[in-house]
C-alpha positions in Angstrom: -10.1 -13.9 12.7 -10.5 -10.5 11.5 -7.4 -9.1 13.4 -5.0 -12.2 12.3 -6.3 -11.7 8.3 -5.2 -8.0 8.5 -1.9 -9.2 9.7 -1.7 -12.2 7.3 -2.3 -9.2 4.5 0.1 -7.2 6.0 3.0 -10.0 6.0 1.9 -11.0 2.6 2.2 -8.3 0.6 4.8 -5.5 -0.6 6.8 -3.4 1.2 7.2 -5.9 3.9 7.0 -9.2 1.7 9.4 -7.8 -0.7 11.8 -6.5 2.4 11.9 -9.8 4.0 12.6 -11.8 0.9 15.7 -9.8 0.1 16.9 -10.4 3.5 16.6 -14.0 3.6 18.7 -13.7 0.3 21.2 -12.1 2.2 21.3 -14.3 5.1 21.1 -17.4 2.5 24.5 -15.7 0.5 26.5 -16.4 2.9 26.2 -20.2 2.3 25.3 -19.7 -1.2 26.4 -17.2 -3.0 24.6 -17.4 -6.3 21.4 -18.1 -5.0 21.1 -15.6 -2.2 21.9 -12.8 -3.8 20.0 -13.9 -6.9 17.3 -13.9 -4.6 17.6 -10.6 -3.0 18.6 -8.5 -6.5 14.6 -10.2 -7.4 13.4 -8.5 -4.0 14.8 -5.6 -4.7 14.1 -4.8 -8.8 10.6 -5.8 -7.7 10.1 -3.6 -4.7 11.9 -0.9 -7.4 9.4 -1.7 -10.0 6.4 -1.6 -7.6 7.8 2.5 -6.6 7.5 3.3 -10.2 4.3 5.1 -11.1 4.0 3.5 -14.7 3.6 -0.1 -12.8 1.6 1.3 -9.7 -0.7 3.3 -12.3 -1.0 0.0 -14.5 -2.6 -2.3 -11.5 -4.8 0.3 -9.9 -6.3 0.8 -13.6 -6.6 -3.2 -13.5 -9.3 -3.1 -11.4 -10.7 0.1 -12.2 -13.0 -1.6 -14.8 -16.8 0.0 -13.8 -16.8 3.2 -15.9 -18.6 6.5 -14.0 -22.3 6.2 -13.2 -24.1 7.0 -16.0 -27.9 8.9 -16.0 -29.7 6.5 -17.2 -28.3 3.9 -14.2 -28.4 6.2 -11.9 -32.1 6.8 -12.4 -32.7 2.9 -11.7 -31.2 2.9 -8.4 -33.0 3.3 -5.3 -30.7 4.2 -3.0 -27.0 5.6 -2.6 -24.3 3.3 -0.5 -21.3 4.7 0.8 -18.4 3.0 1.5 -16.2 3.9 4.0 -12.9 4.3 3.4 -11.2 4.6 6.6 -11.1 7.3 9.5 -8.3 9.9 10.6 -8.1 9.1 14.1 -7.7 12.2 16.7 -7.0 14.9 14.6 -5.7 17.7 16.2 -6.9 20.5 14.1 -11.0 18.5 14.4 -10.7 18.1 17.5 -11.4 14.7 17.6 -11.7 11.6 14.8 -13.1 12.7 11.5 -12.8 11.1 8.1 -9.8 10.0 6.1 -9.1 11.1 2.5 -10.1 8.4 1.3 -13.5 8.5 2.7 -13.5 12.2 2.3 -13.5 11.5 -1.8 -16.2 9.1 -1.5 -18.4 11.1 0.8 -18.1 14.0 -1.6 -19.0 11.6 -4.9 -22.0 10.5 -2.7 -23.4 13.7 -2.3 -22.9 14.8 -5.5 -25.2 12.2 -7.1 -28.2 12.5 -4.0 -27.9 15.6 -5.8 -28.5 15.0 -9.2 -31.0 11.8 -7.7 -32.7 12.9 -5.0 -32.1 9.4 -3.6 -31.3 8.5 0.0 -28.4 7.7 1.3 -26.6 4.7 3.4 -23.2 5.1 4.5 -21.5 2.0 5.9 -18.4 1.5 8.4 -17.6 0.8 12.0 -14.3 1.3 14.0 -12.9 -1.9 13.8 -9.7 -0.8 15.6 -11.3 1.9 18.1 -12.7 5.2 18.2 -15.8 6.3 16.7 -17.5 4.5 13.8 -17.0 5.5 10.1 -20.4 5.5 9.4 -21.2 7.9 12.1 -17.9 10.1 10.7 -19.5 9.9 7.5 -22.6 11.1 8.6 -21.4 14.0 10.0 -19.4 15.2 6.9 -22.0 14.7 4.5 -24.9 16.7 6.5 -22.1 19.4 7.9 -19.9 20.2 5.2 -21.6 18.8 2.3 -25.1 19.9 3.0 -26.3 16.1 2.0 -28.9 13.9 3.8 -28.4 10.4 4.7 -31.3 8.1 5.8 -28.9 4.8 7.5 -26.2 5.2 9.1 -24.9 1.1 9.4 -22.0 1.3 12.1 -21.2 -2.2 12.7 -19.2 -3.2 10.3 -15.0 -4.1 10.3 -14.7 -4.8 6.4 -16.2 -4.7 2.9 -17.8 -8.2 3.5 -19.4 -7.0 6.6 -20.2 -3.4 5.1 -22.3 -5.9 2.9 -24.0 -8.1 4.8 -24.9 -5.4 7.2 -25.9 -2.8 4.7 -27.9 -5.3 3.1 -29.6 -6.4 6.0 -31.4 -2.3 6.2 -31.8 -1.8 3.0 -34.2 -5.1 2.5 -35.9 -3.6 5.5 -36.8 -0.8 4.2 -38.2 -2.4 0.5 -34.8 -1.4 -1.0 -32.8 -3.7 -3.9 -31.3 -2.2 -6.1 -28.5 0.2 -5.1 -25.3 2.4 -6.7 -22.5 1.8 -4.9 -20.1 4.0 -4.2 -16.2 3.6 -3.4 -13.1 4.0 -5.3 -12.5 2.3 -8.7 -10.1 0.0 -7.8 -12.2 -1.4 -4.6 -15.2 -1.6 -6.5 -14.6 -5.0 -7.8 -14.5 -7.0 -5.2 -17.3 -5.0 -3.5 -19.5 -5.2 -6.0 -19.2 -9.4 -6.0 -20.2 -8.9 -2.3 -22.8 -7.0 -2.6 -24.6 -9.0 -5.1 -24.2 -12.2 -2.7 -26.8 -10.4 -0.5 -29.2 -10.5 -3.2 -28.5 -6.7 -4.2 -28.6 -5.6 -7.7 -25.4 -3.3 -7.6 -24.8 -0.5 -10.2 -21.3 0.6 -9.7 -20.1 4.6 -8.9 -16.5 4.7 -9.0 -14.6 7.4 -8.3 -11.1 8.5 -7.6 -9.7 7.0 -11.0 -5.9 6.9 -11.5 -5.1 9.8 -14.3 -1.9 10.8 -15.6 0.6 13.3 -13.8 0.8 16.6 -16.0 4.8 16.2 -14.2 6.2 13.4 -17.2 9.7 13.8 -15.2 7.9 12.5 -12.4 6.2 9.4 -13.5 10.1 8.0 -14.0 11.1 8.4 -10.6 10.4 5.7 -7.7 8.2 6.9 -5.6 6.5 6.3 -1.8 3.4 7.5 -3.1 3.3 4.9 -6.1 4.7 2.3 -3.6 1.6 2.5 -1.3 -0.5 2.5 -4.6 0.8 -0.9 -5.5 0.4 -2.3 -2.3 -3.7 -1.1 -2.5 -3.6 -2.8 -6.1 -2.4 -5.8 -4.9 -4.4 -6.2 -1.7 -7.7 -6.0 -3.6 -6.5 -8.6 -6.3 -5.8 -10.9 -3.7 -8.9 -10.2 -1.7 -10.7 -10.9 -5.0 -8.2 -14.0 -4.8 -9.2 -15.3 -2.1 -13.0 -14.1 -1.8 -13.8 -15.8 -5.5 -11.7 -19.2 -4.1 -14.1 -19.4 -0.9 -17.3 -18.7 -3.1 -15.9 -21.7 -5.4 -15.8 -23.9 -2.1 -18.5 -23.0 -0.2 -20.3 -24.0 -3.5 -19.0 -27.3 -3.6 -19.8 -28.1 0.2 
């Protein structure tokens, strides 16, 4: 199930989505005219749109709605989890896997708050498609390079849901229920709504907010970058889609 929902996702949504409609159209054209290539000019203006910062920029800050940590909710939590964010499979210049940007900037954030806390730290991820676990990866970043300390290391896990379930499973363990919760703004969302199923009282820490480009010239100009952004946007508002439509069913069974 986990394997054909990552594909599903991947079929669903932009480039590919977008790329297949506007072939069809084509195909479709040469039967009718109008309507084919009315479909595939839609395709195409939207994949366009989607490459353009200003749009890409607009849905990340969509769900970019938990503002930073604040000192005052900070002092309430009890412990620090860390979501991972993905691992950069045998890197050549590691030596082996390590973590990926993305986990990298939410590692970092982690540690900065144990810091300013003192409180421990869970960081949560397995290796869904091989290798070694995030969590584990995590680990070793934070207590290597970032001089930090974490107390659980959950290495089971293959997505946010899981990260949740898992995570909370240690945490109540251990006497602990209310957390901050660490990952990137736009992912907090929907991670947040799964943490609190588990009967965690979740203060959000966001990081890696989407800020302006000091290059104006730039934000015009289609880009890959802001193409891939879009796609991340839209995943997570159809994972909150879906997520808050099982909730609503599951209720009514």
């Amino acid at each position: 199930m986990f394997y054909l929902k990552k594909l599903l996702s991947s079929l669903a949504l932009p480039p590919f989505s977008l790329i297949a409609l506007a072939l069809f159209g084509l195909w479709l054209s040469r039967k009718h005219a109008r309507s084919g290539r009315a479909i595939a000019a839609v395709a195409l203006l939207a994949l366009l749109a989607l490459s353009l910062p200003p749009v890409s920029d607009a849905l990340a800050r969509s769900l970019e709605t938990q503002p930073p940590i604040s000192a005052q909710k900070l002092a309430r939590a009890q412990a620090i989890v860390i979501l991972g964010g993905g691992s950069y499979p045998d890197a050549p210049e590691y030596g082996g896997d390590t973590v990926s940007g993305a986990s990298l900037e939410r590692v970092r954030y982690g540690v900065y708050l144990q810091k300013r806390s003192k409180l421990p730290i869970l960081v949560t991820g397995g290796a869904p498609f091989g290798g070694r676990p995030e969590g584990e990866l995590m680990q070793e970043t934070i207590e290597r390079e970032f001089q930090g300390q974490v107390k659980w290391v959950e290495a089971a896990s293959r997505d946010t849901a899981e990260n949740a379930l898992y995570s909370a499973a240690m945490l109540k363990a251990a006497g602990i229920s209310r957390i901050a919760l660490v990952s990137n703004g736009w992912h907090l969302p929907r991670a947040i709504e799964l943490f609190q199923r588990q009967g965690l009282e979740v203060l959000g820490a966001p990081t890696g907010f989407t800020t302006d480009s000091p290059l104006l010239f730039a934000e015009a100009l289609p880009s890959a970058g802001a193409l891939s952004d879009s796609s991340i946007a839209l995943h997570e508002w159809l994972g909150l889609l879906v997520q808050r439509l099982m909730h609503a069913l599951a209720g009514q069974a």
